[in-house]
N, CA and C of each residue as an Amber inpcrd file, in Angstrom:
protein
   618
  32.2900000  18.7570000  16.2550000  31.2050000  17.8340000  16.5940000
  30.0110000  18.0200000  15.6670000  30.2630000  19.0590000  15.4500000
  28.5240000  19.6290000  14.8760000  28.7040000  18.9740000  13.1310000
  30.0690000  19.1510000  12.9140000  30.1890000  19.0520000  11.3170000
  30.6510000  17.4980000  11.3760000  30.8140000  16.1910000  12.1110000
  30.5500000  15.0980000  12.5720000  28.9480000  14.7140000  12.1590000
  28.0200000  15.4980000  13.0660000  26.8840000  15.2430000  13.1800000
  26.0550000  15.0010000  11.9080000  26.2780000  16.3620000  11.2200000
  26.0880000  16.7400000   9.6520000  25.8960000  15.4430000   9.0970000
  27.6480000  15.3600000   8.7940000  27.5300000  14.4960000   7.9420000
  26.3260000  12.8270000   8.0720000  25.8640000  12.3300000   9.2900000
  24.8930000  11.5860000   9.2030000  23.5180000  11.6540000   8.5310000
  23.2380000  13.2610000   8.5240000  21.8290000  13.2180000   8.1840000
  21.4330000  12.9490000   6.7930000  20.6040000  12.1450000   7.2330000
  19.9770000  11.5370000   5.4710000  20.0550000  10.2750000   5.3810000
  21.1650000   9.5970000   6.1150000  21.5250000   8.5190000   5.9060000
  21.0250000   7.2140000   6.3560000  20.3420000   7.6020000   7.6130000
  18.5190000   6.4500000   7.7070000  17.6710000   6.4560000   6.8170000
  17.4740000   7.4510000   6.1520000  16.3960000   8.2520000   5.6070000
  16.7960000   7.3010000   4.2020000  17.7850000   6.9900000   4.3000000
  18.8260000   6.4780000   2.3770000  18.1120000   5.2630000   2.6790000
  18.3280000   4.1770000   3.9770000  17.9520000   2.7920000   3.8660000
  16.8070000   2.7970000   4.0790000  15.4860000   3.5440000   4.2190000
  14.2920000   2.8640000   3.1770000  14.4520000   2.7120000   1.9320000
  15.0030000   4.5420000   1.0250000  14.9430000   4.2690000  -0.1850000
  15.6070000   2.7710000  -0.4020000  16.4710000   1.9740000  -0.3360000
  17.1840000   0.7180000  -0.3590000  16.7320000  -0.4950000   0.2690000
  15.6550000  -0.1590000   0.9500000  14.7720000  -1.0720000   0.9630000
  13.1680000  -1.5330000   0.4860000  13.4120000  -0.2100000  -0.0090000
  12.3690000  -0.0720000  -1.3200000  13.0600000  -1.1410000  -2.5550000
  14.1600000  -0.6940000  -3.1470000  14.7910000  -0.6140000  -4.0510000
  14.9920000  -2.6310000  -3.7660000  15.0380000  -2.9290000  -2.4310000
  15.2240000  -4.4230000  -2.6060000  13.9760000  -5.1090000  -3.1700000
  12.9540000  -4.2890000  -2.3680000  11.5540000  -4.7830000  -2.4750000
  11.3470000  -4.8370000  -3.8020000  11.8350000  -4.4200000  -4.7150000
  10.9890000  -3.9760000  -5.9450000  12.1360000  -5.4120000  -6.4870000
  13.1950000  -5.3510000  -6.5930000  14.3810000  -6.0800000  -7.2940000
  13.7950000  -7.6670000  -7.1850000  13.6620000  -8.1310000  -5.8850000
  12.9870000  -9.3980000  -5.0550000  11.1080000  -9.8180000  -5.3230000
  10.3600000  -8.6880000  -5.8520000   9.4000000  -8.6910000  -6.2010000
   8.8660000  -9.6520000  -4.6120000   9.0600000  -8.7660000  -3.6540000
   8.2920000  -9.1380000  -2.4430000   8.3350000  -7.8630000  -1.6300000
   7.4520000  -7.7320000  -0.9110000   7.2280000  -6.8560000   0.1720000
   7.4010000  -7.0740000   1.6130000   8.7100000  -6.2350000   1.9010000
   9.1940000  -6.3400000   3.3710000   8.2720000  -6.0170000   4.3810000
   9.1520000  -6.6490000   5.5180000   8.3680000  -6.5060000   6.7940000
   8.7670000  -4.4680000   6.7280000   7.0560000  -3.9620000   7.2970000
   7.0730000  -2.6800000   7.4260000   8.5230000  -2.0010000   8.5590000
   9.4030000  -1.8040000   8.3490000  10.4790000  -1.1620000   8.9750000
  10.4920000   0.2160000   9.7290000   9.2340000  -0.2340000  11.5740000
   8.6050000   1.1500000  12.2470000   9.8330000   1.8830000  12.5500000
  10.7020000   0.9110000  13.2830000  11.9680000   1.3740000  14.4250000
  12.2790000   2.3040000  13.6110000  13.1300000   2.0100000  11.9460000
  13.7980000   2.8280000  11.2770000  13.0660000   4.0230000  10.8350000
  11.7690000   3.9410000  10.4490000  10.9920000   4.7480000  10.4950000
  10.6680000   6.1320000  11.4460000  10.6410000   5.6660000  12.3880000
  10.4990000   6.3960000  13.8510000  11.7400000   6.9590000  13.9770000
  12.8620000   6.5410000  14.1180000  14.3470000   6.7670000  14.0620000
  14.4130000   8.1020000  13.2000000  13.9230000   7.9580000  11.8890000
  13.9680000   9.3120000  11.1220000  13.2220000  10.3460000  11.3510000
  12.0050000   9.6560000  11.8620000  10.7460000  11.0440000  12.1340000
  11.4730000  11.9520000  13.6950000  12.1930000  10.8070000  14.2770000
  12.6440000  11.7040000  15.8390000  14.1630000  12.3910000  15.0530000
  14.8740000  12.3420000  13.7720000  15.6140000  13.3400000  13.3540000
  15.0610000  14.1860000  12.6720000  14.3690000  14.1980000  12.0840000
  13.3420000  15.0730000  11.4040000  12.9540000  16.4010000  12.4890000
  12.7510000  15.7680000  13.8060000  12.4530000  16.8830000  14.9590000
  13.5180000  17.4690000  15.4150000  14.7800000  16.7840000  15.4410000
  16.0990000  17.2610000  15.8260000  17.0170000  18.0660000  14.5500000
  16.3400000  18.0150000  13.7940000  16.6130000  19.0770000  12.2390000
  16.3900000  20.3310000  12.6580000  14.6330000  20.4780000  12.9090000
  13.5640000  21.3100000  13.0480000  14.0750000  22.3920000  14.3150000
  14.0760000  21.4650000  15.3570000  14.8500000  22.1420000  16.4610000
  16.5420000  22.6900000  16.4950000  16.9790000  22.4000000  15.3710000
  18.4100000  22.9950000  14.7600000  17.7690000  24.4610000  14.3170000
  17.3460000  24.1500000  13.3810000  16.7140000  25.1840000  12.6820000
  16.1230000  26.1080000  13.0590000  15.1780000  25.7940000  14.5900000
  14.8770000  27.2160000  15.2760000  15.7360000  28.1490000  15.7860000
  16.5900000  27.1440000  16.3910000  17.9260000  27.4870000  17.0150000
  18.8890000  28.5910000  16.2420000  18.7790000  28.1240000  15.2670000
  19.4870000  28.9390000  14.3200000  18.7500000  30.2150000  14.1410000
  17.5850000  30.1130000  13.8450000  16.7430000  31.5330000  13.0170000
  16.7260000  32.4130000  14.4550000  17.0180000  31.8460000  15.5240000
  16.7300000  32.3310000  17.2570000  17.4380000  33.3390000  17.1520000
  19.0570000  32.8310000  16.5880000  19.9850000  33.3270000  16.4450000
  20.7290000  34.1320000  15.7140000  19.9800000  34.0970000  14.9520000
  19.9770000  35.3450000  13.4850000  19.4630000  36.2910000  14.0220000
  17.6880000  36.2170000  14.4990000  17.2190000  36.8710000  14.9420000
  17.7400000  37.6010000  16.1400000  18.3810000  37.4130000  17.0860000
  19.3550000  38.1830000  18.3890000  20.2240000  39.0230000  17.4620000
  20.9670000  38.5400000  16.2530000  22.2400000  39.2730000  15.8210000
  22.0440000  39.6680000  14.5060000  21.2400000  41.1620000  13.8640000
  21.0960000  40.7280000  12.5450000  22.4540000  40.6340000  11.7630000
  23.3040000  41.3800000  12.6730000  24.6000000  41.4070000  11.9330000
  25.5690000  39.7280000  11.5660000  25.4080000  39.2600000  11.8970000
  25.3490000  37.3730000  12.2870000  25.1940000  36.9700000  11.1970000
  25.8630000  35.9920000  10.5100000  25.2510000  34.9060000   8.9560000
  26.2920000  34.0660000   9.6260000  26.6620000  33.3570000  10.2830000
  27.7750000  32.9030000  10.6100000  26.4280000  31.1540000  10.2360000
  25.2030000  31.4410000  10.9280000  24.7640000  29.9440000  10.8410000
  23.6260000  29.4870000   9.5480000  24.1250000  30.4560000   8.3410000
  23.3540000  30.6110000   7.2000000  23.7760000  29.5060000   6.2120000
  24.9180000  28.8070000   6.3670000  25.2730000  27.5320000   5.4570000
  24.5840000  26.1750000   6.7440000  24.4780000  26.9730000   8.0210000
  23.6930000  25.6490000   8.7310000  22.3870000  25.2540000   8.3640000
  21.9060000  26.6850000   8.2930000  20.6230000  26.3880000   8.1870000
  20.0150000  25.9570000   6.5120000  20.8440000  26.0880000   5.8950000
  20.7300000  25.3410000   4.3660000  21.4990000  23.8770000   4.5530000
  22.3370000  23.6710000   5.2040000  21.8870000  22.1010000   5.2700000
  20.9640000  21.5570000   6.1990000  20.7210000  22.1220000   7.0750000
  19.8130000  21.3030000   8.1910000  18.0350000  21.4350000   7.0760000
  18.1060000  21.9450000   6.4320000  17.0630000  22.4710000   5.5070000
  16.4510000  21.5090000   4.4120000  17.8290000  21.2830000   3.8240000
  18.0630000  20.0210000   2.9900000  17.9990000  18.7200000   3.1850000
  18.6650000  18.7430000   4.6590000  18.2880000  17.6440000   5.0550000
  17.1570000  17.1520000   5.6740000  15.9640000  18.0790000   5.9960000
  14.8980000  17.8150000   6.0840000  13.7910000  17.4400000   5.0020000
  14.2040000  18.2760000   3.4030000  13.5480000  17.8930000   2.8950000
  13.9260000  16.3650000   1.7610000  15.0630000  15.9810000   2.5530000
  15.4600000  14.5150000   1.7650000  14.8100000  13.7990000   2.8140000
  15.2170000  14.1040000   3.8460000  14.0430000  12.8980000   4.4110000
  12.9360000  12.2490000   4.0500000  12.2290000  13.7890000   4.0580000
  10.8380000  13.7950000   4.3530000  10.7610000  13.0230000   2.4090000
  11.1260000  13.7120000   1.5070000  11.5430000  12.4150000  -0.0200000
  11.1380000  10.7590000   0.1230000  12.3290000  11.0660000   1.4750000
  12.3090000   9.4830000   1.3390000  11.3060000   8.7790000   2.2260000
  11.1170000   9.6660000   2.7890000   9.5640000   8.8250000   4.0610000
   8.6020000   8.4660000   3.0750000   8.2050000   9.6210000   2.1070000
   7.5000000   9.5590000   1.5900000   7.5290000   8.4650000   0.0810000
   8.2220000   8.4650000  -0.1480000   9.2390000   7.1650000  -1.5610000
   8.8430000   5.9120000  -1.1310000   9.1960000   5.6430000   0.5870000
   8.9860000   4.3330000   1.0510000   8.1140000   3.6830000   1.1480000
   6.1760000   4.4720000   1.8530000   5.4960000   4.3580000   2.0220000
   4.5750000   4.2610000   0.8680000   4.7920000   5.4210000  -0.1050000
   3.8590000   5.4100000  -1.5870000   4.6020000   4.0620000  -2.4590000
   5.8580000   3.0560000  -2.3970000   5.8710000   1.9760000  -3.1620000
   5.5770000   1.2850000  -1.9680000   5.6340000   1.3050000  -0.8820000
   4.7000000  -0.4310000  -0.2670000   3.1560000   0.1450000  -0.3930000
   2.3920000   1.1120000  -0.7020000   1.4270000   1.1280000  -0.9450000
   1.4590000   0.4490000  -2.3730000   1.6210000   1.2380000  -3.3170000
   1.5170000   0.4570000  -4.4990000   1.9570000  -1.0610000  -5.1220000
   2.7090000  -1.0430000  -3.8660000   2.7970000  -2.8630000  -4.0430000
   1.4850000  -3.7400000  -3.4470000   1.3120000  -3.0490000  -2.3940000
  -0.0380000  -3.3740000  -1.7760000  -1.6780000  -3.6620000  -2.9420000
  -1.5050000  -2.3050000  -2.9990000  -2.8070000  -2.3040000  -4.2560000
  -2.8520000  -3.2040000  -5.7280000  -1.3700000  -3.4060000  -5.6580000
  -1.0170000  -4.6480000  -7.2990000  -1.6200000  -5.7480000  -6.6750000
  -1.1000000  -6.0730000  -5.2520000  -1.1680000  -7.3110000  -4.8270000
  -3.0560000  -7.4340000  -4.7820000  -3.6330000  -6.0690000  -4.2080000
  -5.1200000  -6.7590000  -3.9590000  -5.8860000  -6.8250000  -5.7360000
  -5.7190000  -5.9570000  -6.3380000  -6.0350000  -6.1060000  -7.5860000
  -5.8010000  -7.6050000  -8.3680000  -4.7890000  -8.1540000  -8.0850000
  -4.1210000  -9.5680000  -8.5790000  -5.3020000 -10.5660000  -8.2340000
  -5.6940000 -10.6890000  -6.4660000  -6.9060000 -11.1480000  -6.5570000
  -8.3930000 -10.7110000  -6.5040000  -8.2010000 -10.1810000  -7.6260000
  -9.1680000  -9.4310000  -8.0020000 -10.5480000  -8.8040000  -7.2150000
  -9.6660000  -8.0820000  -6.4780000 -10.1170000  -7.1270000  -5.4890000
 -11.0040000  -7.6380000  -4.1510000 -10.3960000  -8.6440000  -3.6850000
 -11.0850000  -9.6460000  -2.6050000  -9.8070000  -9.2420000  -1.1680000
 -10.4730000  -8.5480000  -0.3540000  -9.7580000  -7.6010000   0.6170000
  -9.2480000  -9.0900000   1.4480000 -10.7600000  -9.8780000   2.0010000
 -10.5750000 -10.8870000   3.0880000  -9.6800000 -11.9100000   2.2930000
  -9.5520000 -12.3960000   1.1750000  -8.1650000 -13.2130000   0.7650000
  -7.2210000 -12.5720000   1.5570000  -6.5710000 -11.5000000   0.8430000
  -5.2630000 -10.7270000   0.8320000  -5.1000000 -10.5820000   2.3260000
  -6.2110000 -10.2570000   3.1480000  -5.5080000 -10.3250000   4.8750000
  -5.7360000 -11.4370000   5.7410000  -6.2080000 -12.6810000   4.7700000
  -5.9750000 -13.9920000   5.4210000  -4.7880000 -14.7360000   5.1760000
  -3.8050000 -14.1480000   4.8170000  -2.4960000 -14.5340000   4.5150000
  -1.7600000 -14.2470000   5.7030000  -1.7010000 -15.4500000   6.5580000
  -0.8450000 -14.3030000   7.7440000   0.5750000 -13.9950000   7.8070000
   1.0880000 -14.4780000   6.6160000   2.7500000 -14.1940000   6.3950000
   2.4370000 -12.7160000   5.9130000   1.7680000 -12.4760000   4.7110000
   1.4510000 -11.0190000   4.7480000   1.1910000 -10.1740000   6.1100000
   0.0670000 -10.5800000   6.3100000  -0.1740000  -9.3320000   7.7150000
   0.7380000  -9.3790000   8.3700000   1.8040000 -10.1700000   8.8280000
   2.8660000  -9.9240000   9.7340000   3.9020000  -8.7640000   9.5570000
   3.4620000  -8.8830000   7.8150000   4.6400000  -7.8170000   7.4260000
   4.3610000  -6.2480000   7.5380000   3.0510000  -6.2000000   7.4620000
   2.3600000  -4.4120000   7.6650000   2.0850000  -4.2410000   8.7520000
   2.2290000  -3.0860000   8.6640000   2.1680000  -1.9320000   9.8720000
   0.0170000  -1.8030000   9.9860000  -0.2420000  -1.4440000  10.8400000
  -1.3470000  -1.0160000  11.5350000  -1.9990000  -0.2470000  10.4780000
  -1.2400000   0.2060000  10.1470000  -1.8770000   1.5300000   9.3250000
  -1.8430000   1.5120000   7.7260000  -0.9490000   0.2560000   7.3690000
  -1.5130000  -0.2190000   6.0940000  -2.4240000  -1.1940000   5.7620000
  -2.9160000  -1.6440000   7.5390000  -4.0810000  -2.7320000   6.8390000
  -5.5630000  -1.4400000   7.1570000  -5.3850000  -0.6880000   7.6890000
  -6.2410000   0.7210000   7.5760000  -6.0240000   1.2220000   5.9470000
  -5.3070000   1.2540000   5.4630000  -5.5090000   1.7190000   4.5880000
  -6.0860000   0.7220000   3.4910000  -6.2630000  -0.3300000   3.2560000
  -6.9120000  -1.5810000   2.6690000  -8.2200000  -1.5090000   2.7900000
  -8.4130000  -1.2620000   4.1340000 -10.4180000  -1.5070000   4.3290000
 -10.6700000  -0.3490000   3.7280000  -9.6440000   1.2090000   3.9690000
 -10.5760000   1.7800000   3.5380000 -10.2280000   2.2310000   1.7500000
  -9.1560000   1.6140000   1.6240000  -9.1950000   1.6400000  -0.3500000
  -9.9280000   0.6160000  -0.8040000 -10.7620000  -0.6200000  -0.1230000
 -11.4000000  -1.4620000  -0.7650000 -12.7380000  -1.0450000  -0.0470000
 -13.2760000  -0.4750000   0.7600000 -14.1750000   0.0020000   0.7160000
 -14.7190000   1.2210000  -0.7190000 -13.5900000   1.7480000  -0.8070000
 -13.8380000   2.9940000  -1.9150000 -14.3380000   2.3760000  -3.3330000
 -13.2830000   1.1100000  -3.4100000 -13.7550000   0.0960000  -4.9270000
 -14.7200000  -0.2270000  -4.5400000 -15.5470000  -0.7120000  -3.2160000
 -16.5160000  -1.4180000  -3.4930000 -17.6950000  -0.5660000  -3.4300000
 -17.9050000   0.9430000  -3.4060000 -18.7680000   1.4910000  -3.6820000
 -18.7500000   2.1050000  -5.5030000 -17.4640000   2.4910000  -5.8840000
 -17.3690000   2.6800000  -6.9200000 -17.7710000   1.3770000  -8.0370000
 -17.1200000   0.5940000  -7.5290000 -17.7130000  -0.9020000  -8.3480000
 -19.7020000  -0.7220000  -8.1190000 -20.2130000  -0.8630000  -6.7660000
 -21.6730000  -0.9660000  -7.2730000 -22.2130000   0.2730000  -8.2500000
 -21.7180000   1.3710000  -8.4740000 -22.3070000   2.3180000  -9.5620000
 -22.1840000   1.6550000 -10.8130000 -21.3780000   0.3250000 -11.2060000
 -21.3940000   0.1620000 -12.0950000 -21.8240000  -1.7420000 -12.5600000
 -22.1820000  -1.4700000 -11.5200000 -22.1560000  -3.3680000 -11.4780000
 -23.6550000  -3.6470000 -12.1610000 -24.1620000  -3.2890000 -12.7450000
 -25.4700000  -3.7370000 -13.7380000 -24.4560000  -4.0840000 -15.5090000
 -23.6850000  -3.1450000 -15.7440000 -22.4870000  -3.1530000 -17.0720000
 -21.7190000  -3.6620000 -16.8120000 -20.6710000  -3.7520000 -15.7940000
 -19.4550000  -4.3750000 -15.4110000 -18.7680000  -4.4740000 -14.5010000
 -17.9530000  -5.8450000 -14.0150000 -17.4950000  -5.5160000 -12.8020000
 -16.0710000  -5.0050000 -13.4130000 -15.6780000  -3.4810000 -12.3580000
 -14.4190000  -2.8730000 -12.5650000 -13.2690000  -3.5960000 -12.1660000
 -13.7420000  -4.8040000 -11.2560000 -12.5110000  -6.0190000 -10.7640000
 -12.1780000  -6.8020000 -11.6870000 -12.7030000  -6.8880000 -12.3640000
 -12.3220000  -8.5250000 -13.4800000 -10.7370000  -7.6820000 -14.3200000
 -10.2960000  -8.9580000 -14.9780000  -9.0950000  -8.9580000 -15.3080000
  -9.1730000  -7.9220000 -16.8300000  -8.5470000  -6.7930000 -17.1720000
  -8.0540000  -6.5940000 -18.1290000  -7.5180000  -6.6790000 -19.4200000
  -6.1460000  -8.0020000 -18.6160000  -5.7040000  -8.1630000 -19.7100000
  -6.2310000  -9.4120000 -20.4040000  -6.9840000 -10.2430000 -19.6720000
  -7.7150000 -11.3850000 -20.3160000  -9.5380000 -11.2640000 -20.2410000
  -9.8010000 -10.5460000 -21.1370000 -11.1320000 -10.0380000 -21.1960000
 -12.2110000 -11.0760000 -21.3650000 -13.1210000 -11.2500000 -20.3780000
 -13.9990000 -12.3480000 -20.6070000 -14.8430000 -12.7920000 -22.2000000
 -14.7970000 -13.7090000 -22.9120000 -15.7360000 -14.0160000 -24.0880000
 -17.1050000 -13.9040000 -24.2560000 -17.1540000 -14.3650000 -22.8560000
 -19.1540000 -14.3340000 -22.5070000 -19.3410000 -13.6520000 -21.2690000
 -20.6120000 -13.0720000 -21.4180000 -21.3010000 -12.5060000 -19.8170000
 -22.0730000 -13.3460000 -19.0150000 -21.9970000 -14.6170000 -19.1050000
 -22.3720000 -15.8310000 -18.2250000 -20.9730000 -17.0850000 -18.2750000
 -20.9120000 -17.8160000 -17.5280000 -19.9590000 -18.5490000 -17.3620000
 -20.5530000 -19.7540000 -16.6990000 -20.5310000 -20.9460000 -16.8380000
 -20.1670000 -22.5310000 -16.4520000 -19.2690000 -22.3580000 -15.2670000
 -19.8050000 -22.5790000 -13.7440000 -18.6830000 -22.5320000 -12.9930000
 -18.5590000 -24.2290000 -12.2130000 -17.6240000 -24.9240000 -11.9350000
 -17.8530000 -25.4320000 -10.6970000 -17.2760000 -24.8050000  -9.4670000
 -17.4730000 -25.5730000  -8.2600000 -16.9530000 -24.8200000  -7.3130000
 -16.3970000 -25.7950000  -7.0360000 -14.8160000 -25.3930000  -6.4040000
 -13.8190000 -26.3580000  -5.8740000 -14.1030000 -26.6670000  -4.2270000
 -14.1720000 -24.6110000  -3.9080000 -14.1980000 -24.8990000  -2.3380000
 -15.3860000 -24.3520000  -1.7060000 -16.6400000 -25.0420000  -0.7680000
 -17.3550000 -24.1650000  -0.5470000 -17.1250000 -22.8100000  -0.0310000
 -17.5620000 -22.1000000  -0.6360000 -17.7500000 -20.1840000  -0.4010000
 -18.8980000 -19.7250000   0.3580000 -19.9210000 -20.4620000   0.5730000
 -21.1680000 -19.7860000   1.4150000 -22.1750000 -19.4650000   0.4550000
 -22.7670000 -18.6060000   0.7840000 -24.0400000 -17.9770000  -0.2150000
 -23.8020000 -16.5080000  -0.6020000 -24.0530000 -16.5480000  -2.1940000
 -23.6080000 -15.2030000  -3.0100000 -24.5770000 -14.4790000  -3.5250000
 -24.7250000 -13.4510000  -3.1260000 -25.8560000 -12.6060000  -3.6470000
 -25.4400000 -12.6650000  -5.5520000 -26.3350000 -13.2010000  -6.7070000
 -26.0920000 -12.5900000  -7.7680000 -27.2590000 -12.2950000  -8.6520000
 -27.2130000 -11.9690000  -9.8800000 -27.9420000 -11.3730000 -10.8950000
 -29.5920000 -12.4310000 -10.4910000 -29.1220000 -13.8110000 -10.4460000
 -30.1400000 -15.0350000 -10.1180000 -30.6080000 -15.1080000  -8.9140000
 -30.1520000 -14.1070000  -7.6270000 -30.2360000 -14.2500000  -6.3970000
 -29.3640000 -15.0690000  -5.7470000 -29.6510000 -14.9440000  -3.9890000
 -28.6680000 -15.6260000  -3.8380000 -28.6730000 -17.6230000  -3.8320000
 -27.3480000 -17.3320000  -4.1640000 -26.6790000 -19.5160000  -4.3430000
 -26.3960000 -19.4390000  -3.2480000 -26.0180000 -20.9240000  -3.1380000
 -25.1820000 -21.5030000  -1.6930000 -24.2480000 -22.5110000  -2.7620000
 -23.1900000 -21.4960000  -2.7840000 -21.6830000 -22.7910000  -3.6730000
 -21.4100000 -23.4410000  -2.8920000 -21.6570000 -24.9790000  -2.8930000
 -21.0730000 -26.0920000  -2.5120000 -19.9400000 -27.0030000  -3.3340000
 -19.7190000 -27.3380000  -2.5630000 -18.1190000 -28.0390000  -3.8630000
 -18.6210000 -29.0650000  -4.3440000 -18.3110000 -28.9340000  -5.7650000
 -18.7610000 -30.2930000  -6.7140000 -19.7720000 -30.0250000  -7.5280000
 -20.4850000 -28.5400000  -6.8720000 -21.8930000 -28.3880000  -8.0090000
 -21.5490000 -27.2300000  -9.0570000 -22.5740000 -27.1570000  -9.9200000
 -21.8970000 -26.2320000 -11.1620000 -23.1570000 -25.1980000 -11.3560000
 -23.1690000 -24.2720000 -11.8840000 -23.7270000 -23.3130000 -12.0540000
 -23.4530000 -22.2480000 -13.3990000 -24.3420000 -22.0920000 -14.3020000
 -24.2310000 -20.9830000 -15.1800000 -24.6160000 -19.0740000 -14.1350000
 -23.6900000 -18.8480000 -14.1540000 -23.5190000 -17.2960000 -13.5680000
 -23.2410000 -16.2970000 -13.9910000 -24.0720000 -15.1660000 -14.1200000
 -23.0530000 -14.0010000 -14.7550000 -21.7420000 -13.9720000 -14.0630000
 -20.8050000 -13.8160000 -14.9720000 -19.4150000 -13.6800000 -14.4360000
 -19.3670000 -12.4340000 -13.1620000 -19.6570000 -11.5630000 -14.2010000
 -19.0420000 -10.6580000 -13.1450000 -19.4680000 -10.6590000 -11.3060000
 -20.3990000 -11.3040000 -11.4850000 -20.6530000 -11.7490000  -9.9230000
 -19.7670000 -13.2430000  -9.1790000 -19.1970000 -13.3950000 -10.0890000
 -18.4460000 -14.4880000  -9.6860000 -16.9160000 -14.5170000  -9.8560000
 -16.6840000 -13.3460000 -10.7860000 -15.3580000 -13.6580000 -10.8560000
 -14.5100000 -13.5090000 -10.1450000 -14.5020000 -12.3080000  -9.3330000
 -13.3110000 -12.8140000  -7.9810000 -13.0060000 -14.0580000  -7.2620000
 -14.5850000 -14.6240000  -7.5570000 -14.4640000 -15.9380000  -6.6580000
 -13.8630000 -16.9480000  -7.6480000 -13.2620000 -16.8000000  -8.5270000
 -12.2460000 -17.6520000  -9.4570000 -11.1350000 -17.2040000  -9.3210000
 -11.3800000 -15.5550000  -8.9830000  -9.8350000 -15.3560000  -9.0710000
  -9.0500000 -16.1300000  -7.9580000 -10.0560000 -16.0810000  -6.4790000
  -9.5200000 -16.4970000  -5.2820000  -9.5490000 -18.0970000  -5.3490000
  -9.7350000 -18.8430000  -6.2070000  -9.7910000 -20.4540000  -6.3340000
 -10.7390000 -21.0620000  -5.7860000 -12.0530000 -20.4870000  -5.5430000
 -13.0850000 -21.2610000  -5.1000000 -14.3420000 -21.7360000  -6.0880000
 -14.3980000 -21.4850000  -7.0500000 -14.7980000 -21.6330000  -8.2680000
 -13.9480000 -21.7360000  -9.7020000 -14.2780000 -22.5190000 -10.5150000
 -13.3330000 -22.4830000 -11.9870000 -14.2170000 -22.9450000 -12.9200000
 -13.5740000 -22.4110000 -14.1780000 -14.6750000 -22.6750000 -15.2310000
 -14.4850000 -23.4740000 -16.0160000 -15.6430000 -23.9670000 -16.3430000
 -15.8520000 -25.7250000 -16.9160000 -16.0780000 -25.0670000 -18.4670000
């Protein structure tokens, strides 16, 4: 029974890595997978509790090695798990962070998508407020020189920009104080106070 049992472990632990591995292939991000998740963390405890069991039992008999190839797989198989818990969670994070960077670092876009939010867990939209909280203090140390959000690989020409606005956005604190973008009117702006709001389609440049 026991060498039955064995042979399962790891093998929840395999279909995140493989649903990582879809995620990345499909260039989309799955619905967060708790059940399976949970499923591994409650073998993870039933490893652990092998494993005391065992050292219990060493310990009663030093003369005893009889459960010394157990406890090197139950061992192993704790630390593939714990691999893959960890494999699963650090690429839907980093798919996460491509995705908020893409619109150029605008948190309330990215969780007004509600096909997105359906797909994360609790605790990755916790982790959003508080990784875009972190940019948005690191960004004001530098926001007189540059915004650290703007795009990279297409580097702005000028430090003012011609905008219109497509969709009203409200009122924006910038370099000029604050506007009220209404749709249809145009405005010369320093970019960098505006450019997310192009990235997100509520402004474009004329």
């Amino acid at each position: 029974m026991a060498s039955a049992d064995s042979r399962q472990f790891g093998d929840l632990a395999t279909q995140l890595v493989q649903e990582s591995r879809r995620s990345t292939l499909t260039d989309t991000l799955l619905k967060y997978n708790d059940s399976l998740v949970r499923t591994v963390i409650r073998e993870q405890r039933n490893l652990e509790e092998l494993i005391n069991n065992a050292i219990a039992a060493q310990a009663d008999n030093a003369a005893f090695t009889g459960d010394a190839p157990a406890l090197l797989l139950y061992q192993t198989a704790v630390l593939r798990n714990k691999r893959c818990l960890l494999a699963y969670h650090a690429h839907r994070l980093d798919r996460l962070k491509d995705m908020y960077w893409v619109l150029g670092a605008a948190l309330p876009a990215l969780l007004a998508d509600g096909d997105l939010r359906a797909r994360l867990s609790p605790h990755e939209v916790d982790f959003l407020r508080e990784y875009n909280a972190s940019v948005m203090d690191f960004r004001g140390d530098f926001s007189a020189e540059l915004d650290v959000a703007a795009s990279v690989t297409h580097p702005p020409r000028d430090l003012h920009a011609l905008v219109r606005v497509v969709r009203d956005c409200g009122v924006i604190q910038t370099e000029l104080g604050t506007i009220d973008f209404r749709k249809g009117q145009r405005f010369m702006v320093r970019r960098a106070d505006i450019e997310h709001l192009i990235v997100q389609g509520y402004l474009e440049e004329v």
